[in-house]
GULUMLUM-457570 format. One line per 4 residues: number of its first residue (from 1); their letters; for each residue x, y, z of C-alpha. Coordinates in Angstrom, 3 decimals, decimal comma. Layout:
! residues N
NUM> A> X/Y/Z; ...
//
This chain:
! residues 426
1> XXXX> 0,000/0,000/0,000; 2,377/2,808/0,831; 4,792/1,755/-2,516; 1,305/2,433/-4,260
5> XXXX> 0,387/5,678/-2,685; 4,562/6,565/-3,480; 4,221/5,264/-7,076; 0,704/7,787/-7,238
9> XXXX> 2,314/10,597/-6,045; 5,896/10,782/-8,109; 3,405/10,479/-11,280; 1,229/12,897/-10,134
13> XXXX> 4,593/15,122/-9,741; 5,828/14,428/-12,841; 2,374/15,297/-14,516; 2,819/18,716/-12,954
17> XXXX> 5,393/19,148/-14,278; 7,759/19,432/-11,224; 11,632/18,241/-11,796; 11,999/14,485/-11,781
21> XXXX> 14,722/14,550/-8,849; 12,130/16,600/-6,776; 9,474/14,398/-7,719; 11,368/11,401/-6,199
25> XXXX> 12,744/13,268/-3,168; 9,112/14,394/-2,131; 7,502/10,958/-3,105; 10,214/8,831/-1,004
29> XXXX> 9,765/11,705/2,119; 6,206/11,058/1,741; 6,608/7,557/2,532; 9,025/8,320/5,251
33> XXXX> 5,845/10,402/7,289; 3,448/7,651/6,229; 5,682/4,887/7,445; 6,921/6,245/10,566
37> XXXX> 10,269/6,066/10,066; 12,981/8,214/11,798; 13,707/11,258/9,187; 17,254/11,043/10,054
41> XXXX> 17,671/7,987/8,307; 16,441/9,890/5,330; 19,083/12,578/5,524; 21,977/9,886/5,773
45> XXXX> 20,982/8,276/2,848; 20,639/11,600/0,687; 23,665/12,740/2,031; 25,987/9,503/1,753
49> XXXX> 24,394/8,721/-1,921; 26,660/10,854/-3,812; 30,003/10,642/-1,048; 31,475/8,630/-3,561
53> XXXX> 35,281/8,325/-4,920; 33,816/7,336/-8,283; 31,366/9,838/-8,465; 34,100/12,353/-8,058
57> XXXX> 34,711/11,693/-11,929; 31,444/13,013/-13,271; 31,949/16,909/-12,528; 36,052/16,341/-13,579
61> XXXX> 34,727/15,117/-17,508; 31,595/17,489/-17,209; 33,691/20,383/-16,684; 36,648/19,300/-19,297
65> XXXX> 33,835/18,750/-22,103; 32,606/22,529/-20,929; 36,030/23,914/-21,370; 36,542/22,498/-24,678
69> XXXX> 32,886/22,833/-26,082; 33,382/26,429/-24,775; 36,476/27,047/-26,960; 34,488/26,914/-30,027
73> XXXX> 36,516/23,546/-30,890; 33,119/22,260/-32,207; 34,156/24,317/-35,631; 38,075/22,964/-35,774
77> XXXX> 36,131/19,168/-35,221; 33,416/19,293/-38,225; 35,942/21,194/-40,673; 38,393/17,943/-39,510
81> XXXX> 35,463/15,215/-40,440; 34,353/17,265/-43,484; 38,079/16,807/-44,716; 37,923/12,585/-43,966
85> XXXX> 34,346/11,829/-45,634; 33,157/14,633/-47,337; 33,636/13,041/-50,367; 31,099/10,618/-50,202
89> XXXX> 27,446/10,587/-50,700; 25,651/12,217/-47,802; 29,040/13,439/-46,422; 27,915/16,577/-44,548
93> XXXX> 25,751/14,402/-43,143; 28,854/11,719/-42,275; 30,517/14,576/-41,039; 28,352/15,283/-37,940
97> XXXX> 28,314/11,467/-37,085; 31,816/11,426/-37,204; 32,270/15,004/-34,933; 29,781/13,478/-32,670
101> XXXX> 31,981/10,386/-32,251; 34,948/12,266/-31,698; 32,673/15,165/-29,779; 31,741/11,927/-27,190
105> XXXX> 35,216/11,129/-26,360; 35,256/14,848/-25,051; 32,301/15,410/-23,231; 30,562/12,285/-22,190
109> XXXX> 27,030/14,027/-22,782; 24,271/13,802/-25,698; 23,064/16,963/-24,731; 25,953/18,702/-24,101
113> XXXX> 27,485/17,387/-27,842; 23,782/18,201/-29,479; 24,251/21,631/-28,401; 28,119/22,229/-29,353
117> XXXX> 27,753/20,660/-32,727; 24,010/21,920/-33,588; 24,419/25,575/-33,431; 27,362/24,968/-36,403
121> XXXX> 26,093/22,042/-38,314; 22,268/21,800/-38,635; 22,426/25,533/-40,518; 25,412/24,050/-42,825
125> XXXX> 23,581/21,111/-43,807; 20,297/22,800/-44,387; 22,381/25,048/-46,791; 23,373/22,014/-48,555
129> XXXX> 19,613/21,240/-48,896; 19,073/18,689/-46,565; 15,958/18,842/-44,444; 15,654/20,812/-41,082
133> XXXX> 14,211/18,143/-39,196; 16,382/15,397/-40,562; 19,420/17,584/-39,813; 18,324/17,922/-36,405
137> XXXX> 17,407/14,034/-35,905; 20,364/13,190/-37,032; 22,295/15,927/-34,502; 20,302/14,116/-31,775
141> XXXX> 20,841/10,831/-32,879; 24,360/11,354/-33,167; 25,072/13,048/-29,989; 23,697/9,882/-28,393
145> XXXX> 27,292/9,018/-29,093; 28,664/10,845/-26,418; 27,192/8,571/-23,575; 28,480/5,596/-25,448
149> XXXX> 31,724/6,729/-26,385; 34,625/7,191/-23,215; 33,907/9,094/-21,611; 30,587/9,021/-20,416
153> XXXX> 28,329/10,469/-17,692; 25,512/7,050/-17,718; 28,732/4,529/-17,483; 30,359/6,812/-14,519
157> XXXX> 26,711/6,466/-12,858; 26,366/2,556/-13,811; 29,448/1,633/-12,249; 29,199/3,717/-9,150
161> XXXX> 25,281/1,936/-8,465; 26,072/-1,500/-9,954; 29,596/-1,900/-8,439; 31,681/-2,391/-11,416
165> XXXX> 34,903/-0,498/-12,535; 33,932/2,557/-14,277; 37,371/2,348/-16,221; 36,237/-1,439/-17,628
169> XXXX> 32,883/0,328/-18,611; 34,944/2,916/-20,662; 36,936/0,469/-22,266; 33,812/-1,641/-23,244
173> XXXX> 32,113/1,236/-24,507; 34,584/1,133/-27,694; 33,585/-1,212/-30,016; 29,995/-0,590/-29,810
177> XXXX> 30,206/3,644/-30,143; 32,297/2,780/-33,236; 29,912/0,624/-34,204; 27,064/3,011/-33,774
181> XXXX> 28,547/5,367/-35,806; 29,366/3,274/-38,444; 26,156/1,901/-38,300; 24,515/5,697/-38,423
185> XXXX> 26,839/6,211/-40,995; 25,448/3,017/-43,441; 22,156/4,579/-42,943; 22,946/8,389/-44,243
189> XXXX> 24,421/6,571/-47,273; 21,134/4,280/-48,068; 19,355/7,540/-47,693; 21,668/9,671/-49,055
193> XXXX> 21,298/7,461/-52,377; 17,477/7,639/-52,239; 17,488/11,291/-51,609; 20,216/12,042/-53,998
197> XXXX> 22,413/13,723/-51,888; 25,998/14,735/-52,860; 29,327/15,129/-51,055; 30,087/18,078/-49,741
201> XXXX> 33,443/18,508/-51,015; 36,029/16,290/-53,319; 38,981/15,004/-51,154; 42,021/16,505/-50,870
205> XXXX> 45,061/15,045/-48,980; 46,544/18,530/-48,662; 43,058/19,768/-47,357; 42,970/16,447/-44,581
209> XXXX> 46,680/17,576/-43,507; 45,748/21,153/-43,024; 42,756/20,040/-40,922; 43,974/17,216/-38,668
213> XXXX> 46,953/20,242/-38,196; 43,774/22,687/-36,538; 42,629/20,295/-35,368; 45,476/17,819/-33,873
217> XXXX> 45,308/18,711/-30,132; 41,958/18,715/-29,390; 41,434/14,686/-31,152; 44,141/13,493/-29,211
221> XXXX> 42,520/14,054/-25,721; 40,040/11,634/-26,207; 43,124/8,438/-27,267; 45,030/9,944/-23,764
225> XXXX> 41,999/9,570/-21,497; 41,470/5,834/-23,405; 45,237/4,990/-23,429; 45,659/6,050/-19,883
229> XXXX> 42,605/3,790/-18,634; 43,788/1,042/-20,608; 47,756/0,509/-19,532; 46,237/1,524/-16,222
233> XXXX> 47,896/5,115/-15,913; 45,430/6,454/-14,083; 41,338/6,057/-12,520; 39,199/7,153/-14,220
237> XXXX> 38,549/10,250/-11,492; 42,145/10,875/-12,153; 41,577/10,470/-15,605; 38,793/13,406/-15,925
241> XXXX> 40,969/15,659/-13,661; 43,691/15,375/-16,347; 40,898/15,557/-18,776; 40,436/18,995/-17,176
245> XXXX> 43,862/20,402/-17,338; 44,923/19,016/-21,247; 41,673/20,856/-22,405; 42,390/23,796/-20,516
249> XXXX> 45,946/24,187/-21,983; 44,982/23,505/-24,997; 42,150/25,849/-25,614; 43,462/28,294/-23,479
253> XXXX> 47,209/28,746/-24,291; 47,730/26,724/-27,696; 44,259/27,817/-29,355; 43,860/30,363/-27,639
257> XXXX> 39,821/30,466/-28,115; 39,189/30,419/-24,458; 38,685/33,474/-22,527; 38,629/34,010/-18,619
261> XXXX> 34,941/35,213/-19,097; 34,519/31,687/-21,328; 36,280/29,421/-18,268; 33,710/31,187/-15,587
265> XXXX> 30,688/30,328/-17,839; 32,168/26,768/-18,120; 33,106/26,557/-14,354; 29,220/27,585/-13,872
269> XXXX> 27,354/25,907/-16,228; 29,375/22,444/-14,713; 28,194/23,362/-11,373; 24,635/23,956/-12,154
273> XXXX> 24,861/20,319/-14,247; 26,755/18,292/-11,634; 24,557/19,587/-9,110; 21,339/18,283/-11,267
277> XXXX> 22,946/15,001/-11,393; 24,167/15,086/-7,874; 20,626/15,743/-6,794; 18,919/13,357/-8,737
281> XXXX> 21,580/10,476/-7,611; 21,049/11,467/-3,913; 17,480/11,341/-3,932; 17,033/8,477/-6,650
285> XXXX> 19,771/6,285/-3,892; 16,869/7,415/-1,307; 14,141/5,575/-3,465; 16,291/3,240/-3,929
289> XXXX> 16,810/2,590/0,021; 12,849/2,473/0,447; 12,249/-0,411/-2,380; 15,164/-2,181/-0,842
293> XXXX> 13,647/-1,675/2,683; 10,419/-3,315/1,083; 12,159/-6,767/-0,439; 11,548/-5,067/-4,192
297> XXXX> 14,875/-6,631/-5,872; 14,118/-9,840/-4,064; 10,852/-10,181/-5,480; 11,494/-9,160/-8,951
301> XXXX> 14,636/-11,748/-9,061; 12,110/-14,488/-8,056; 9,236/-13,507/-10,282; 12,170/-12,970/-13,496
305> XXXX> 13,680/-16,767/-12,123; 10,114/-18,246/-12,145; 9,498/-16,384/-15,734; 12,382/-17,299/-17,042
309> XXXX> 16,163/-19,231/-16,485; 17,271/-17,959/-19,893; 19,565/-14,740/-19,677; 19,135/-13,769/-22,880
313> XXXX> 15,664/-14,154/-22,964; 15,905/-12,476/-19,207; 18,262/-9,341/-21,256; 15,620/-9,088/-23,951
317> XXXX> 12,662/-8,678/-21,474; 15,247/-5,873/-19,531; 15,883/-3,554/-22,667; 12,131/-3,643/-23,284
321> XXXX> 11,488/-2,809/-20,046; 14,072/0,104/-19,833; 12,721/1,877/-23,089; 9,253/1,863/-21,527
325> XXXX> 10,452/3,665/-18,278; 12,864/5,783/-20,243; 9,947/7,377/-21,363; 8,764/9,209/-18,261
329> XXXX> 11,858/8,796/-16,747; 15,639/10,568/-17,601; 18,505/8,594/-17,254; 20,000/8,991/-14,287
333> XXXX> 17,402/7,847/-11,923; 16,539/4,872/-14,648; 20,338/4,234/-13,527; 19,927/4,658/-9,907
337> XXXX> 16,817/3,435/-9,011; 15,702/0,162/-11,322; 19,204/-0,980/-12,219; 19,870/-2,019/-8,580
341> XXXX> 16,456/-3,482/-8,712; 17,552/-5,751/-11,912; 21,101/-6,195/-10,327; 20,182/-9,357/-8,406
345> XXXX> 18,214/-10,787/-11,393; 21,167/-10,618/-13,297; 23,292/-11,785/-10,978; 21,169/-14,867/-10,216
349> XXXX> 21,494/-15,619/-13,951; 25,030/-15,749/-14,511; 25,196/-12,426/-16,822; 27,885/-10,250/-16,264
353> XXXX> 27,409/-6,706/-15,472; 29,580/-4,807/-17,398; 27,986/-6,768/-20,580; 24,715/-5,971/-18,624
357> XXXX> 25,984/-2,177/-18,227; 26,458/-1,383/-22,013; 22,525/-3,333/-22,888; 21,166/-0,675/-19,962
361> XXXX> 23,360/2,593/-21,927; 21,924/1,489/-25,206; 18,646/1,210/-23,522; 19,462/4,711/-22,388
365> XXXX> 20,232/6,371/-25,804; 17,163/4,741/-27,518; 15,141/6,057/-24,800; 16,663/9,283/-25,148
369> XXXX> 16,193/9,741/-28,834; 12,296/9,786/-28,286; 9,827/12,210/-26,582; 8,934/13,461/-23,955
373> XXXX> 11,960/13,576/-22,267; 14,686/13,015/-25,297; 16,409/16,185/-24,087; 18,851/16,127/-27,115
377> XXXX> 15,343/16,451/-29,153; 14,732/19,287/-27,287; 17,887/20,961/-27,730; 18,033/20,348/-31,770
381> XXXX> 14,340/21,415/-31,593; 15,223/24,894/-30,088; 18,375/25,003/-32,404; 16,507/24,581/-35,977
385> XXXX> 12,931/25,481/-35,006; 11,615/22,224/-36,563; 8,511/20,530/-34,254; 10,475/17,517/-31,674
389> XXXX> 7,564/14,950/-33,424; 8,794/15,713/-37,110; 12,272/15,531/-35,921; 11,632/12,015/-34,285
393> XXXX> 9,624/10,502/-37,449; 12,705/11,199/-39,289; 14,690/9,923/-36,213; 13,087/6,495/-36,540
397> XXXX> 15,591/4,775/-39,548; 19,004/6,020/-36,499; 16,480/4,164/-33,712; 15,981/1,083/-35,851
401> XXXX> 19,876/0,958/-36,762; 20,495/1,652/-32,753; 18,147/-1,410/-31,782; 19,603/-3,649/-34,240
405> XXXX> 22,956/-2,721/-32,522; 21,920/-3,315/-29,004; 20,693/-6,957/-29,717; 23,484/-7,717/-31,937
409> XXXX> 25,887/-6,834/-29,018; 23,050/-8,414/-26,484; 23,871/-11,834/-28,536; 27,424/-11,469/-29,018
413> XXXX> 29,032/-10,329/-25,612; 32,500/-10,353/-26,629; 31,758/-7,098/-28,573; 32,024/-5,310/-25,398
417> XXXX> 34,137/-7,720/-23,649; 37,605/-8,187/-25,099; 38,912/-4,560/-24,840; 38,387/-5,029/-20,824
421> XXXX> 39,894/-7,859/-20,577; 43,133/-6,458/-22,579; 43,525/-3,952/-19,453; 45,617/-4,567/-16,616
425> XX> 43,616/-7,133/-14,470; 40,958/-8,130/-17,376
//
């Protein structure tokens, strides 16, 4: 009865439109006066939720992908990507897939790389006479990269809630944000000779020199955080911290883009972001403390065990879940409040969780890419003016391609698996 009258109010919360991390906190303090339970024990769990050594990454990448996106580096990226596969069919369109990819191994956000990249390229390739909507889709689609590709913000979150090294994550996020983009990239070029679209400019090697020149010292951060993780160099909190001061150098003394006023906005607009997350993690762990309290994971393991002994079938029945909820839900408490639900199921059935983690991350960018709460759609939305339901019909061919993806790796583990186990205790 009282998880009911918890479930009623967050929804009725959420319908009025009040933030989702408020909607939790007030829902799980509800239960805490209807219960009877101490309120003290409500304040140690909000307060020891995010005290967290691996936690201590996410504002460290947040504010290096803030420094750089701040820089303007966004323009040094696409003329870089325009250089490598402009020449094919579609290759404007190539060319934002590919700045996303390298855009991700900056950031770690979709929204963050939606909004650095958007402004620059959804007005070129409209001038090349694409569509408005499909540039945008594809802006959002592609910035989904940056939550797949090292480093990212879900995977920092996953391993922190599931227990898992957020370094391994990193390193098994790879292969399949390669494979996304390739896998974007096959779709622009079916479309691209349906729609008759041409390349944006003829190669030149000269041209590709000139630009990987520009644009050298900003694609190298994302092979030193990788490189570092992999020969076991550093954490991965160490890892964002010298995240932070390479793309601080970089843009501020080399390129020379970055401006004291531009490093105050980026020291900010972190803050304001980490402390979203931050309160959304603290209160989410709070749920998370009540369903634990009332023998939630233990039931669902039993009822998924009596449904079903087969862990893929088990995996398949997860991702379908996890798109449902990402609908009303945003990521991070999707990653902080079912996850540890599912952890025992999975557990139980012999899967292992950094396989698990990258299913749940795919689960996150698919539910991401559609409304309401796609806030990359939102972003692109604001950026080209185009309505976030015409963007996300012409999202649905980069959807399809992602699903396709996430059961092809859901089958075939050892996509994810065999960078980890390359790294120093794999």
């Amino acid at each position: 009865m009282l998880l009911l009258v918890l479930t009623v109010v967050f929804f009725v919360l959420l319908t009025m439109d009040v933030p989702v991390a408020f909607s939790i906190g007030i829902a799980s303090i509800a239960y805490f006066f209807l219960a009877d339970v101490d309120s003290v024990v409500a304040a140690q769990q909000v307060l020891a939720g995010p005290d967290s050594w691996v936690l201590l990454a996410l504002p460290t990448f947040v504010l290096a992908g803030m420094l750089m996106n701040s820089s303007g580096i966004s323009d040094r990226i696409i003329s870089f990507t325009n250089a490598v596969v402009g020449q094919f069919r579609g290759g404007l369109a190539m060319s934002n897939v590919l700045s996303n990819m390298l855009m991700g191994g900056i950031s770690g956000s979709a929204t963050a790389d939606a909004a650095a990249l958007g402004s620059v390229i959804i007005p070129a390739m409209v001038k090349q006479g694409y569509r408005p909507a499909f540039a945008a889709a594809l802006t959002s689609s592609a910035g989904s990269l940056g939550i797949l590709i090292p480093p990212s913000i879900p995977m920092i979150i996953y391993g922190s809630v599931a227990g898992v090294s957020v370094g391994k994550m990193f390193l098994a996020g790879i292969v399949p944000g390669i494979l996304m983009g390739l896998f974007q990239m096959a779709v622009i070029y079916w479309l691209a000779l349906r729609e008759g679209w041409k390349p944006s400019e003829p190669f030149s090697l000269r041209n590709l020199a000139a630009q990987t020149w520009v644009a050298g010292l900003a694609l190298v951060m994302p092979f030193i955080i990788i490189g570092g993780l992999l020969f076991g160099v550093f954490t991965p909190t160490e890892a964002g911290a010298v995240a932070c001061v390479y793309g601080f150098a970089v843009a501020f003394w080399v390129y020379r883009t970055l401006s004291l006023r531009a490093t105050y906005k980026a020291l900010v607009e972190s803050a304001v972001l980490t402390s979203v997350v931050m309160t959304t993690i603290a209160f989410s762990l709070l749920l998370g403390w009540i369903l634990s309290q009332q023998q939630v994971p233990e039931r669902i393991t039993q009822s998924f065990i009596g449904l079903t002994s087969n862990p893929t079938l088990a995996l398949i029945l997860i991702t379908i879940l996890m798109i449902v909820l990402g609908g009303p839900l945003d990521a991070t408490p999707l990653l902080v409040v079912v996850v540890p639900i599912l952890i025992p199921v999975v557990k139980a059935l012999g899967i292992d969780l950094i396989h698990f983690g990258i299913i749940i991350v795919f689960t996150i960018v698919i539910s991401q890419q559609s409304p309401p709460v796609g806030n990359p759609l939102f972003v692109v939305s604001a950026i080209s003016g185009e309505d976030i339901f015409a963007i996300s019909r012409e999202n649905i061919p980069f959807i399809a391609a992602t699903a396709v993806l996430m059961y092809l790796i859901l089958f075939v583990p050892e996509i994810v698996l065999f960078i980890p186990q390359l790294a120093p205790g794999g």
